[in-house]
Structure formats: C-alpha cells, structure tokens
C-alpha positions as CSV (number, residue, x, y, z in Angstrom):
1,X,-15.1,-14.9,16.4
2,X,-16.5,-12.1,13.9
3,X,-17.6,-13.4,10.6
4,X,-15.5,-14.6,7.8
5,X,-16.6,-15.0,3.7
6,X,-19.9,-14.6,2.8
7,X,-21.2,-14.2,6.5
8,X,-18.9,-10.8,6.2
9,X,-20.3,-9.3,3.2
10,X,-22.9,-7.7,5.5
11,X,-20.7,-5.4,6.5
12,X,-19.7,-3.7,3.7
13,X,-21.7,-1.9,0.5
14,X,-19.8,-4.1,-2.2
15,X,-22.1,-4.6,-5.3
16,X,-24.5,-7.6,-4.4
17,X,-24.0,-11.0,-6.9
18,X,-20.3,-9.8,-7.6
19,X,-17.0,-11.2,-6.7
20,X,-14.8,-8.8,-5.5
21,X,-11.3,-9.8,-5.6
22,X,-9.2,-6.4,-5.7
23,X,-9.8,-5.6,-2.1
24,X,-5.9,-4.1,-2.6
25,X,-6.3,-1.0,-5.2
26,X,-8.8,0.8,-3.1
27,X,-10.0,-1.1,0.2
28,X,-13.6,-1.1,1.0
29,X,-15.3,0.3,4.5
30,X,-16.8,-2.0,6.5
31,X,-20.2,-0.3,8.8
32,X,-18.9,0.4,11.9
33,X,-16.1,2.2,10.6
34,X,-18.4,3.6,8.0
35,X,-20.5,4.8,11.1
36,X,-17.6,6.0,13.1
37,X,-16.8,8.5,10.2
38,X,-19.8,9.8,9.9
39,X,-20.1,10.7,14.0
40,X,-16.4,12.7,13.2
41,X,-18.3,14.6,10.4
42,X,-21.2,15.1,12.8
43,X,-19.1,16.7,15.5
44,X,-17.6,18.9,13.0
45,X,-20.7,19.8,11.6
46,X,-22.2,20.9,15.3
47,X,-19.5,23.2,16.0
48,X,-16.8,23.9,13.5
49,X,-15.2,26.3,15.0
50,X,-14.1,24.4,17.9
51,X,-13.4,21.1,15.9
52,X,-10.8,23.0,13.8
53,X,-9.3,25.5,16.7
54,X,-9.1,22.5,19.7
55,X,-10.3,19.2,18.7
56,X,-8.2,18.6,15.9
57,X,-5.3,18.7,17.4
58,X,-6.3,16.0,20.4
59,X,-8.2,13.9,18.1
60,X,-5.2,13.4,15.7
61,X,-2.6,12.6,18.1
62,X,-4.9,10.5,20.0
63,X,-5.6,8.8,16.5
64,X,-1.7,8.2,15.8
65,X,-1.1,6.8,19.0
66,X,-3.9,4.3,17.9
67,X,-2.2,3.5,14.4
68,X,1.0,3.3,16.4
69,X,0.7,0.5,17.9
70,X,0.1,-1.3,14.7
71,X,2.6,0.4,13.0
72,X,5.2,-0.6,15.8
73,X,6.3,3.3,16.2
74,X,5.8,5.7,18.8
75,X,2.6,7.6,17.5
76,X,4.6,11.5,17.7
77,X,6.4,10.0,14.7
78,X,3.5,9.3,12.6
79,X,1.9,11.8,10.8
80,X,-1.0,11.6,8.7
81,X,-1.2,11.9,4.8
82,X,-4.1,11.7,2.3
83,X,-2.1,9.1,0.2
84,X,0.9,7.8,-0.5
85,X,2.0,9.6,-3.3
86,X,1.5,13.0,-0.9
87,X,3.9,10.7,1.4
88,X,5.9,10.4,-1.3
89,X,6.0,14.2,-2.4
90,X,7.2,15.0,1.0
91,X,10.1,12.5,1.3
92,X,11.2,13.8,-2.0
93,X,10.9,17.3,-1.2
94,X,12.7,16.8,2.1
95,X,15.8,15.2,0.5
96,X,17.1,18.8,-1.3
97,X,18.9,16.9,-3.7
98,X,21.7,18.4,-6.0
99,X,22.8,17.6,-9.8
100,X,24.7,14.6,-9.4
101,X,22.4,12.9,-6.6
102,X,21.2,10.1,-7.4
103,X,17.4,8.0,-6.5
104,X,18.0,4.6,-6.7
105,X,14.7,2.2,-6.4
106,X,13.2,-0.8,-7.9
107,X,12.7,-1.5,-11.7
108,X,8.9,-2.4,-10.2
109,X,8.0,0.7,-7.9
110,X,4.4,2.1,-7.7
111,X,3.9,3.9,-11.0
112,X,3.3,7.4,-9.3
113,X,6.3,6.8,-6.9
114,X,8.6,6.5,-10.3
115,X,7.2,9.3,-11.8
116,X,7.5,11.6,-9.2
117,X,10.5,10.8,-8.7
118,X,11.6,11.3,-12.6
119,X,10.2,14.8,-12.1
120,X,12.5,15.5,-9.1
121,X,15.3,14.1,-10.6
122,X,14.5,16.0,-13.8
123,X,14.3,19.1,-11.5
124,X,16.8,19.1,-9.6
125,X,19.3,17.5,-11.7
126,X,19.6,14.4,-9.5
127,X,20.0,10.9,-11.2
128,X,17.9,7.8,-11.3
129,X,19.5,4.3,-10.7
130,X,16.7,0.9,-11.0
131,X,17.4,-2.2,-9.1
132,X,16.4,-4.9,-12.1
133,X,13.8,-7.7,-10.8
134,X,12.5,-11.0,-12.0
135,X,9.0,-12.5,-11.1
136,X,10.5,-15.2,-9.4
137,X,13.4,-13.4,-6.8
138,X,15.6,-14.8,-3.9
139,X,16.5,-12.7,-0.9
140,X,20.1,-12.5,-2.2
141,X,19.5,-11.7,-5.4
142,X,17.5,-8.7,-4.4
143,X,20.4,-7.5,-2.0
144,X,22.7,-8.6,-5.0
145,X,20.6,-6.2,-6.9
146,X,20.7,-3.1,-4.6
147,X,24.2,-3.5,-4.1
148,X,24.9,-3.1,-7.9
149,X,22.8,-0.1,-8.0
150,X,23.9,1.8,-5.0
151,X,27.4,4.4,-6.1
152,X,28.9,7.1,-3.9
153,X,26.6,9.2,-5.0
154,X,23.6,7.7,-3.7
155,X,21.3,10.1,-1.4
156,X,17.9,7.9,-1.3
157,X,17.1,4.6,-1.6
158,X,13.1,3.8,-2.1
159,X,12.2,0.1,-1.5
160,X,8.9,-1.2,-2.0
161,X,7.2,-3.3,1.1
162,X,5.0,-5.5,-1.4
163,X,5.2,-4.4,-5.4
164,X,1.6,-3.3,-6.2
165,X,1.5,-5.1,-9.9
166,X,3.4,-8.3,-8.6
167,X,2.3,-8.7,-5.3
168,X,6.0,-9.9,-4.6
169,X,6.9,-8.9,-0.5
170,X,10.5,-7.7,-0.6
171,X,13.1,-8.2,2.0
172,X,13.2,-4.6,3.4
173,X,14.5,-6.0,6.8
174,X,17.6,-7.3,4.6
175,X,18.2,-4.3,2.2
176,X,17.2,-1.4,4.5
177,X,20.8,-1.7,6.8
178,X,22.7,-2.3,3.3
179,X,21.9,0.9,2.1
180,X,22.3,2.9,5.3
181,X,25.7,1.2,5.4
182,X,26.1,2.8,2.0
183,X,25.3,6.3,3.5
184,X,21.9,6.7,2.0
185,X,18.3,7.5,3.5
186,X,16.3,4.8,2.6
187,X,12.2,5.9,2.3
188,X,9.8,2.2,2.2
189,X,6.8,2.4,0.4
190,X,4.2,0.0,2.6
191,X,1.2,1.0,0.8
192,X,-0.2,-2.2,1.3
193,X,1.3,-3.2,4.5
194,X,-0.4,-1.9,7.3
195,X,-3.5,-4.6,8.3
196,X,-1.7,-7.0,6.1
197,X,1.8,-7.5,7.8
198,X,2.9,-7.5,10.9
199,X,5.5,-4.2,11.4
200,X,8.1,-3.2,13.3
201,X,8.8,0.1,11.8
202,X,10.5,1.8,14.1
203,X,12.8,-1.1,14.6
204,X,13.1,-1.3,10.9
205,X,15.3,1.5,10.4
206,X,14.2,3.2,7.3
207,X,14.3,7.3,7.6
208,X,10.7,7.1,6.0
209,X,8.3,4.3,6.4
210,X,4.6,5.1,4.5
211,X,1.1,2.9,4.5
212,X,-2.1,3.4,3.3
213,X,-5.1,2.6,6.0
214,X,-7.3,2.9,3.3
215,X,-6.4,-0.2,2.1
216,X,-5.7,-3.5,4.4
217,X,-6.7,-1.9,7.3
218,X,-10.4,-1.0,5.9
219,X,-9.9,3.0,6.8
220,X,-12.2,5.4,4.8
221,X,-10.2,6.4,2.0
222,X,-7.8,9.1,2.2
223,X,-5.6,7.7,5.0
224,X,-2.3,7.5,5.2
225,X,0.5,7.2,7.7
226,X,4.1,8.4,7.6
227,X,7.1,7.5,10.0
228,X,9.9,9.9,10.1
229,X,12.9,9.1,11.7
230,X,14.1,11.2,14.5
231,X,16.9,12.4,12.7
232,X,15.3,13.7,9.9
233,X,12.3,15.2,11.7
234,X,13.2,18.4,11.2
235,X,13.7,18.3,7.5
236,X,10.2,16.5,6.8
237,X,7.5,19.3,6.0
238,X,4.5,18.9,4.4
239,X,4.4,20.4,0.8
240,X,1.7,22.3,1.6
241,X,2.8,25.7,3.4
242,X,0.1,26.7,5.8
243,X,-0.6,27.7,8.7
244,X,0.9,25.9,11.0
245,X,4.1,25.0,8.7
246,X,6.9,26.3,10.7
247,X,5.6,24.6,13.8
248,X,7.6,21.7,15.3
249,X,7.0,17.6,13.8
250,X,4.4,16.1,14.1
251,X,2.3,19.2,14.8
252,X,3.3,21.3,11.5
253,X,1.2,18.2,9.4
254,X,-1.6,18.0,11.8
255,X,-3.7,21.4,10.5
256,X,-2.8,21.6,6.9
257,X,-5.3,23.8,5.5
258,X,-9.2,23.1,6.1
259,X,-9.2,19.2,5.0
260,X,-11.9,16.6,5.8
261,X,-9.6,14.7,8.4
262,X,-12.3,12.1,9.4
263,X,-11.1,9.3,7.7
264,X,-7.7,9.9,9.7
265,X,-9.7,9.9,12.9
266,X,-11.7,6.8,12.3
267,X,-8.7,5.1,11.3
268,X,-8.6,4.2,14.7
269,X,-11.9,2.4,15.0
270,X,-10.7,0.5,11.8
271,X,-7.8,-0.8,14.1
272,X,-10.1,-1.6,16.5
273,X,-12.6,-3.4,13.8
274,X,-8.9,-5.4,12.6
275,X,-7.7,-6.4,15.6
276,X,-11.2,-7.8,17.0
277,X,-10.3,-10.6,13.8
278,X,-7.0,-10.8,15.1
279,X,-4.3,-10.5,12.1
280,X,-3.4,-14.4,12.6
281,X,-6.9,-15.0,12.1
282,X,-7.0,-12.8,8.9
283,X,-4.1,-14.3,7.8
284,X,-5.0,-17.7,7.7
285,X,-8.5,-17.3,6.6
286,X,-6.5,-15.4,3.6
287,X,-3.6,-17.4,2.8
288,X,-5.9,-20.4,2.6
289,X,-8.0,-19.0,-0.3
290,X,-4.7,-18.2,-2.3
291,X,-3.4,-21.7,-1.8
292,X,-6.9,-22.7,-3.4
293,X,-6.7,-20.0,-6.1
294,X,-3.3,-21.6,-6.5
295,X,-4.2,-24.9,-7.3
296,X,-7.3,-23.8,-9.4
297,X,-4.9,-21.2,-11.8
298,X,-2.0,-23.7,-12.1
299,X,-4.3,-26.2,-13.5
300,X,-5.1,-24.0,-16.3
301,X,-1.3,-23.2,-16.7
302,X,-0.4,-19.6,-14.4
303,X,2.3,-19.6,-12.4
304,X,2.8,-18.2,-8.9
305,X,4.7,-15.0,-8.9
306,X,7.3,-15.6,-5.5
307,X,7.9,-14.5,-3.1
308,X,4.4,-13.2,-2.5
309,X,2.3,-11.3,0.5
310,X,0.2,-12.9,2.9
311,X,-3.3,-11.8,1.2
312,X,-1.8,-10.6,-2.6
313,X,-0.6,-12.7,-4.9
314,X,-0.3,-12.9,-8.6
315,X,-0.1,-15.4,-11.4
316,X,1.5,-15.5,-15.1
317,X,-1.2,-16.4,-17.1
318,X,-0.1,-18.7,-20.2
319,X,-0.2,-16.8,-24.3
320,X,0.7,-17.6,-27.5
321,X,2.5,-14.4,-27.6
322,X,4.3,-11.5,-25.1
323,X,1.8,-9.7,-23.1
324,X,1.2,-5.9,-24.7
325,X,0.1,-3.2,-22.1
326,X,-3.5,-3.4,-22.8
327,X,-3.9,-7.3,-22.2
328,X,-4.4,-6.4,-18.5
329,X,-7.3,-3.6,-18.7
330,X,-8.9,-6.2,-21.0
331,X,-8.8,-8.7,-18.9
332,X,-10.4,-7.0,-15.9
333,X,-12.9,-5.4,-18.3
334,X,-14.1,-8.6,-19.3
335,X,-14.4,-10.4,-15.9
336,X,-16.1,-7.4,-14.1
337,X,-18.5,-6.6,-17.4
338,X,-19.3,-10.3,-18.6
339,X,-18.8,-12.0,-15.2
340,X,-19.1,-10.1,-11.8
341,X,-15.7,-10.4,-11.1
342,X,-13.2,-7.9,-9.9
343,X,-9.8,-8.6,-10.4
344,X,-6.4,-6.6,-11.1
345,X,-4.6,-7.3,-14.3
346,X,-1.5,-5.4,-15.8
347,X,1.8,-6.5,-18.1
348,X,5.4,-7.4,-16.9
349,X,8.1,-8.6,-18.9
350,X,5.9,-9.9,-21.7
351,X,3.8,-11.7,-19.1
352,X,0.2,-11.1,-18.4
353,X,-0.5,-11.0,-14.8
354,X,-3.3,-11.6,-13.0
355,X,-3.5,-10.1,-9.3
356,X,-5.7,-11.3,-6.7
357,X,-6.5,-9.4,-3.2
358,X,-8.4,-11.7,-0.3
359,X,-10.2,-9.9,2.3
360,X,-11.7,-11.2,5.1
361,X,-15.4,-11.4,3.0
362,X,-14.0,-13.5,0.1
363,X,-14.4,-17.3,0.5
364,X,-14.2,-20.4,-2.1
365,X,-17.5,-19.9,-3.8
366,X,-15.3,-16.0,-5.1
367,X,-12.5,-18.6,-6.0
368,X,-14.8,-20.6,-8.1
369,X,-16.8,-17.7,-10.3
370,X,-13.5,-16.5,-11.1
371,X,-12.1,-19.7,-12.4
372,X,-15.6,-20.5,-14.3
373,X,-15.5,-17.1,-15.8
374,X,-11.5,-17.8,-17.3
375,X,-12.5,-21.0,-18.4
376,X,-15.4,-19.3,-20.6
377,X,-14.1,-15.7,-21.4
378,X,-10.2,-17.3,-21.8
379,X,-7.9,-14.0,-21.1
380,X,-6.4,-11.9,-24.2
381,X,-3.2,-14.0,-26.1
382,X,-4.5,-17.6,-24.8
C-alpha cells in the first residue's frame, strides 16, 4: 500500500511545517506526475514540429481513453478543457438560446458558472430561474426544488455534483431524468468529482458532464474533461475558432491553437498514481479524518453541513451575529498567516462556513493544529 498522512507529504512541494487543508480549490501535484509532465514538455521541446503536426493528436486521444475509464464514458466523448469555466463557456455557447429561454440552476452554483451564465442570459435575452437551497437538504426537497423551478420554457438545467462553498454532494442521479422529462439539456458541473466519486457518466444521462483533474485526481493544473452526449456532439464547439474548428467531435477540441497540453497528457499518469491507492482506500483514509474533524468542531459548537462529499465537508461555525462576506477571507487569513493552516472559508445564509478538503497526505496531527489554532485565534463574530 503507498503511503498515507505524513508518510505522503514526500511526494508533493507543499510548504514544510503547514497544514494544508484546501487540497479542493487548486489540487497539488504529487512527483511522479510532476515528472511525467515535465518528460511531455521535453518531447515537445526536442521536436516541436512533430509534437504539434502528429503527436498531439495520438497522445490526446490515448490520454481520454485513460480518463475514460474513470470517468465511466467512452474516451471519443471526452474532450479536454483548461478549466471548468472554459467547459462552462462551451455548453453555454452551444445551447443558442433565444429571449424567452430560460437557465435554471442552483441558488449555490460555482460563482463563475452563475456569472457566466448572467452574461448569456443578459445577451441573449434568455431568463435565469434558481433552485433555493438550505445547508441541511433531503433528496426530495432538492427534486422538490427543481421541479418548482423548471417552466415550459426551460432549455438548460445546470446542477452542481458537489457545491464548491458547501461541500453539499447533490443527487444528480435523482434530478438529472426529472429535468430531461421536462424537455431540458441538463449540463453537471463535477469540478470536484473526478478522483473523489465514483462516476458513471455516461450512464448518468446529462448532455454535458464536466471535471477538473486538477483537483481530486492530482493532474497538473489546467485539466479538465468534458462529456458530450452523442446527441449534442455536433452542436458542442470550442469557443475558440481555430484551426481545426470545423473538424468533426472530439477532434475539433483536440488542436486549439498552440496551448501547453501537458497537463492533459499526464493526466493519465495521475490516474495511474490514483488508482495504485485505490479510491476505497482514499476514501476511507479521508472520510475517517472528517469524522474526527467532526467531533473536534462540534465540540466547539459548528455544525455539519449535510449531505456532504466523501473528502469535503463544511461546518457552521457559531457568532453572536449573521456572517458578512468578509468573515470568510478573514478567517483563512488568520489560520494560514498566524497558524500554518490552510483552510477555505466563505459566508451562506448569514452563516460562517468553514470548508475542509482531505487528501491522502493529511492525517490527525493536520486535525489537531487546526483545532489548537480556532481555539487561540477564535474566528470573526465568536
């Protein structure tokens, strides 16, 4: 078995003496992956020429077929992206909507997702519809939710996987089939799905399924994977016209422009480096530190935000007033500048939420500086 907590942190460049419990905004590259990047930039670098007129076009596919299997789709419907929100752009652009369309998606969607689409709607004349949420959510109320939302006029629904801020996993296998039953494409945001969930997306349903490998699944950054349907193939372009545009999907998003496409093509060494763990493994070496940072937080009054991810969670943390936008930059401030420790922190529903991310090189001893630096720094409203 390949080493788990401390006996990991070898692995990866992580600032010695710190806690690092974000793993989720931006990933971190462990050596061999690190090292398999960095032979795809040597090969470019020895010839160029060929790389970018021959090799690309193997090495990507090759690289897709890879991911595939972990995305549970056939890798000639997975293209690569250099981040969601580019995943995003191209779902949006796709949809040609018309004044009186409407986006319907949740009240909690990824910040860039909602304002991109605010700037299509605005556009294109199209509506926006939000599915309200609460921190603590059933499966039924969230279909009871989408239901509300949905109207005849409904073109696209967008569903979050697992809500960045909340960490809150969200029953797309439930809601997907009630929104295609309502006649609308439905486009899931997995940013932080892949290497943390086991998927079936093909299976799934959605026209457009998205992840970042940058994140759970320890990519370099810049690495992200989109499922199209094969019905709406045709209509998914990249919003980038180049060369190769009007060439058939997947091939049209395999060239676009003279990128660095390493990080897609040792995205397959990092599911390699993943699956020598085993996700199980991962799993339960992660679920068990959130059931300790569970018992630690709720002694100190935070409350576990439900129904949450395998390896994200987040807590309420207890004030004397609502939470204001800045509580949550304060907070992180303070634990990475006064203790070492990196956490996420934002504001929902005049609660201050703290959001932890457990990789495979966090053990108790991370739990423990974190609790010992709340206890002496208290968080902003205590």
């Amino acid at each position: 078995m390949p080493p788990l907590g401390a006996a990991a942190r070898d692995l990866f460049l992580l600032q010695p003496g710190a806690a690092f419990l974000n793993h989720g905004s931006f990933g971190a590259t462990p050596a061999p992956v690190r090292a398999a990047q960095q032979a795809w930039r040597d090969t470019v670098e020895t010839q160029p020429d060929v790389f970018f007129r021959e090799t690309i076009w193997t090495a990507t596919r090759a690289s897709a077929a890879r991911l595939g299997r972990l995305m549970g789709a056939p890798g000639e419907s997975l293209v690569f992206l250099p981040n969601l929100t580019e995943a995003v752009a191209v779902v949006l652009d796709a949809m040609r909507f018309a004044p009186g369309d409407e986006i319907v998606l949740l009240d909690v969607a990824y910040a860039a997702v909602r304002k991109a689409a605010e700037l299509t709607a605005a556009r294109t004349g199209a509506g926006l519809r939000t599915i309200p949420t609460a921190l603590q959510m059933t499966d039924a109320a969230y279909a009871e939710g989408l239901r509300a939302a949905l109207s005849p006029r409904t073109r696209l629904v967008i569903l979050d996987h697992i809500v960045s801020p909340t960490a809150q996993l969200i029953p797309v296998e439930t809601l997907v089939p009630i929104a295609r039953a309502a006649g609308a494409k439905v486009f899931v945001d997995g940013a932080h799905a892949l290497g943390q969930l086991p998927l079936g997306v093909a299976a799934l349903g959605a026209d457009w399924y998205a992840s970042n490998a940058h994140k759970w699944l320890f990519a370099p950054r810049g690495c992200c994977l989109l499922y199209s349907a094969p019905e709406v193939e045709d209509a998914t372009r990249p919003v980038i016209v180049s060369h190769y545009n009007a060439d058939p999907y997947p091939r049209r998003f395999d060239y676009v422009g003279t990128r660095d496409v390493t990080a897609y093509l040792a995205a397959a060494d990092a599911a390699d480096f993943v699956e020598r763990y085993g996700l199980a493994a991962l799993t339960a070496h992660r679920a068990a530190l959130i059931a300790l940072a569970d018992a630690a937080l709720r002694d100190r009054g935070a409350g576990l935000v439900t129904p949450h991810a395998p390896a994200l969670a987040a807590w309420t943390l207890p004030q004397s007033r609502p939470a204001r936008p800045d509580d949550g930059p304060a907070l992180m401030r303070a634990l990475w500048y006064e203790a070492g420790v990196q956490v996420a922190a934002s504001s929902a529903g005049g609660r201050l939420l703290l959001r932890l991310s457990f990789q495979l090189y966090n053990d108790e001893a991370d739990i423990a500086r974190l609790v010992a630096a709340l206890d002496r720094l208290s968080w902003p409203g205590r």
